[in-house]
C-alpha positions in Angstrom: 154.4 161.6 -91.8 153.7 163.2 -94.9 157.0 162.8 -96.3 156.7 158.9 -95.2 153.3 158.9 -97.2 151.5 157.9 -94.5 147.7 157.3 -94.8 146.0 161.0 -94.6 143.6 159.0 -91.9 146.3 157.6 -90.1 148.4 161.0 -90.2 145.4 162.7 -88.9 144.4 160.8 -86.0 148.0 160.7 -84.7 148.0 164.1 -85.1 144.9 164.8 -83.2 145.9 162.7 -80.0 149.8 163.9 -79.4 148.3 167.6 -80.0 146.0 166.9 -76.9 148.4 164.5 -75.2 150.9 167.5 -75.9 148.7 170.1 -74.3 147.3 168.2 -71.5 151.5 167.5 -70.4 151.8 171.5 -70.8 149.3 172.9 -68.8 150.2 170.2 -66.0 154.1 171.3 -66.5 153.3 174.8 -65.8 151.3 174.1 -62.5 154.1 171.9 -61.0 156.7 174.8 -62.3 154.5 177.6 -60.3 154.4 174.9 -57.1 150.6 174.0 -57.9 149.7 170.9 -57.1 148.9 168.5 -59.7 147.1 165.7 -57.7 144.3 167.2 -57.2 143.5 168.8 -60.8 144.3 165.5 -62.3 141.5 164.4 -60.0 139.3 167.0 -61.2 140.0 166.5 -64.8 139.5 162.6 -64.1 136.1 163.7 -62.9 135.4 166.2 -65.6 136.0 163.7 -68.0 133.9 161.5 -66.9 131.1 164.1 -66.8 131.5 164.9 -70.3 131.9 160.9 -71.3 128.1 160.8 -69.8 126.9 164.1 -71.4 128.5 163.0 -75.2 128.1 159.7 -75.5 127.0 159.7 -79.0 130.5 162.0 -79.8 132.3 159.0 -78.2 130.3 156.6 -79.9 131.2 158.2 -83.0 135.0 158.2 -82.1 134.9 154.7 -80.8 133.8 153.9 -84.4 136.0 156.4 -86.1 139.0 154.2 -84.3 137.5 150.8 -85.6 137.5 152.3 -89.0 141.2 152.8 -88.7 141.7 149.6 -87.6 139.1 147.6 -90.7 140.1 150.3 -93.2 136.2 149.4 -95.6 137.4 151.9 -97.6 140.0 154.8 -97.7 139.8 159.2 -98.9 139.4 159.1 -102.5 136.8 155.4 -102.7 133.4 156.0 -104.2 131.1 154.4 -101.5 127.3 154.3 -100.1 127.5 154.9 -96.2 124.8 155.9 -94.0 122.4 156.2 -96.9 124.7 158.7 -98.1 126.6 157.8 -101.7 130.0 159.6 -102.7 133.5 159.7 -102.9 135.0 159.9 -99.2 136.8 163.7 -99.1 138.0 163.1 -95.3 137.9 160.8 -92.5 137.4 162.3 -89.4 137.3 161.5 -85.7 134.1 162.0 -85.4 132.3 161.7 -88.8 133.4 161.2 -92.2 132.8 163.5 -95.2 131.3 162.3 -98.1 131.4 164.4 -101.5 128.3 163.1 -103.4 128.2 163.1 -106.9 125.9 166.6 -107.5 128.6 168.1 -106.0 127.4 168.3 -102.1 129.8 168.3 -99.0 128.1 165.7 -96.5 128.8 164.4 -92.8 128.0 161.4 -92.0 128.9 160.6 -88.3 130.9 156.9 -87.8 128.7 155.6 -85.5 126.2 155.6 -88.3 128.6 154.5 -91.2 129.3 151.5 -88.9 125.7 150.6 -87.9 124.9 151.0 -91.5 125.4 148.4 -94.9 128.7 150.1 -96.7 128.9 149.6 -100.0 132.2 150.3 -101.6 132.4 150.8 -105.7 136.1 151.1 -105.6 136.9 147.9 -104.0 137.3 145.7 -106.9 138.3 146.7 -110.5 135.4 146.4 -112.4 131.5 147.6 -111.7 128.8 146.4 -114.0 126.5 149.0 -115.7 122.6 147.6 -116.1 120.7 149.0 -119.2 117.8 147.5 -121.1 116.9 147.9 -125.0 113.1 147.7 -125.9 112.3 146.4 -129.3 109.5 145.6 -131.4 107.6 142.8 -132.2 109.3 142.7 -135.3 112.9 143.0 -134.8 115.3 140.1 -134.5 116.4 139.8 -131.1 119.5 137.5 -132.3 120.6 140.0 -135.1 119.8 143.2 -132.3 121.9 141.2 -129.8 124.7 140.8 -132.6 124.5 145.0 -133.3 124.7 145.9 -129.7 127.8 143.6 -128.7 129.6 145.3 -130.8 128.5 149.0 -130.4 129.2 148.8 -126.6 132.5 147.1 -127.7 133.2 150.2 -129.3 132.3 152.4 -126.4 136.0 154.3 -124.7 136.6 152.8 -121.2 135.0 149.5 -121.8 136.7 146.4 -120.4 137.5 143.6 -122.7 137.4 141.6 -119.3 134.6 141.0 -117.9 133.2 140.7 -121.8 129.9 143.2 -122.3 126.9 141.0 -121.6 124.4 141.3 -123.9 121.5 138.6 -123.9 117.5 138.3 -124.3 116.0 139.4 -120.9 112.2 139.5 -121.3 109.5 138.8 -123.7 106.5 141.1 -123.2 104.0 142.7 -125.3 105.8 145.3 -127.0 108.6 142.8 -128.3 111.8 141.4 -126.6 114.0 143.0 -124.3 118.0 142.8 -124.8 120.0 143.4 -121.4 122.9 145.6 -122.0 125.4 145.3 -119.4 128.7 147.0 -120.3 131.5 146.4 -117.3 134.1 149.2 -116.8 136.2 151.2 -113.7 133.8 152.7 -111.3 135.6 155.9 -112.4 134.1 155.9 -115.4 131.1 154.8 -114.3 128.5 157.3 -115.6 130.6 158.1 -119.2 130.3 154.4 -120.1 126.4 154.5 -118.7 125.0 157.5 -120.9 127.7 156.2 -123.8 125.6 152.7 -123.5 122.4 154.7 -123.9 123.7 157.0 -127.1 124.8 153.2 -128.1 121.6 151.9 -128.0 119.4 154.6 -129.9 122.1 154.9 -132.4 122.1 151.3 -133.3 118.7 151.1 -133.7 118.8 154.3 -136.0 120.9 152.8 -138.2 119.8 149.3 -138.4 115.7 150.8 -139.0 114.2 149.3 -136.6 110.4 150.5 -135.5 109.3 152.0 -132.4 107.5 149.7 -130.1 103.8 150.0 -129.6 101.6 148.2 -128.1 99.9 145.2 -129.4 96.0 145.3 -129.7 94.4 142.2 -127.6 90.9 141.9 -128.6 89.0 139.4 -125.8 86.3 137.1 -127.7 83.5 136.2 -125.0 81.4 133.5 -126.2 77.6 133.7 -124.9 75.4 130.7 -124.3 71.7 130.4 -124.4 
């Protein structure tokens, strides 16, 4: 299967049910050879599986969904995804739970059952993911000239993507100034390079272009007393 280039989850499950189909035919092939009968264990094993169907229904649960997840494919070993509250790059699916590297480096199972009761969220799905930052200014900067200096410093930054174009536009007015939403698109790959690159970005443009800290704005309140 391997040399076919088979799915890995594919390749695995197979795996798993001719190695116990396999073993099941084996052990009933040597009773029959040594005259045993074979009716009745079959019986017994019918029974014992039913036993332990009752006993781990949650395991079966888990496998039922691990099968449907072949089936649907949401997302594949390799996909950066949020399952089960869990958010990572998918290291294995398994028959009973799939493992979930997160991005601090931490091995995590997270049974099916749960992935498939659970919102999935799959970052490598489409080509481009958005990344959301926001510049501050002070009262007063230009927001038209900062919005100008901004487009083209994210422009600049590696791993970009021409299309989608960067948004950047006026988000908010409050107190301090304006706010200019940043919003750089690129691979979810290179996710977290473009989103620290956008921060470096946005405090070195506003070195170089002078532009004040915010602070505050003093409101003084006028109450006017009657006689």
């Amino acid at each position: 299967m391997d040399r076919n280039k088979l799915d890995p989850t594919l390749t695995k499950y197979v795996g798993s049910i001719l190695a116990v189909a396999l073993n099941i035919a084996l052990v009933l092939g040597i009773l029959g050879y040594f005259g045993i009968q074979t009716a009745s264990f079959a019986a017994l094993l019918a029974g014992a599986g039913v036993a332990i169907g009752a006993a781990w229904s949650g395991m079966l649960g888990n496998f039922a969904a691990g099968a449907f997840m072949l089936i649907l494919r949401p997302f594949k070993v390799g996909d950066f995804v949020s399952v089960g509250g869990i958010t990572g790059t998918v290291h294995e699916l398994g028959l009973f739970a799939t493992t979930i590297v997160t991005p601090d480096n931490v091995m995590t199972l997270v049974g099916n059952g749960k992935v498939f009761g659970d919102v999935i969220q799959n970052f490598s799905s489409l080509p481009a993911r958005r990344v959301e930052r926001t510049a501050q200014l002070a009262a007063g900067v230009d927001p038209i000239d900062a919005i100008e200096r901004l487009r083209a410093a994210v422009a600049r930054i590696p791993n970009v993507l021409e299309t989608p174009a960067p948004e950047v536009s006026l988000l908010d007015i409050n107190l301090l100034g304006t706010v200019i939403a940043v919003r750089p698109y690129c691979h979810t790959d290179h996710y977290w390079q473009v989103y620290f690159d956008t921060n470096e970005a946005i405090v070195r443009t506003a070195k170089e272009a002078g532009w004040p800290a915010p602070t505050p704005v003093a409101l003084h309140r006028v109450q006017q007393l009657t006689a």
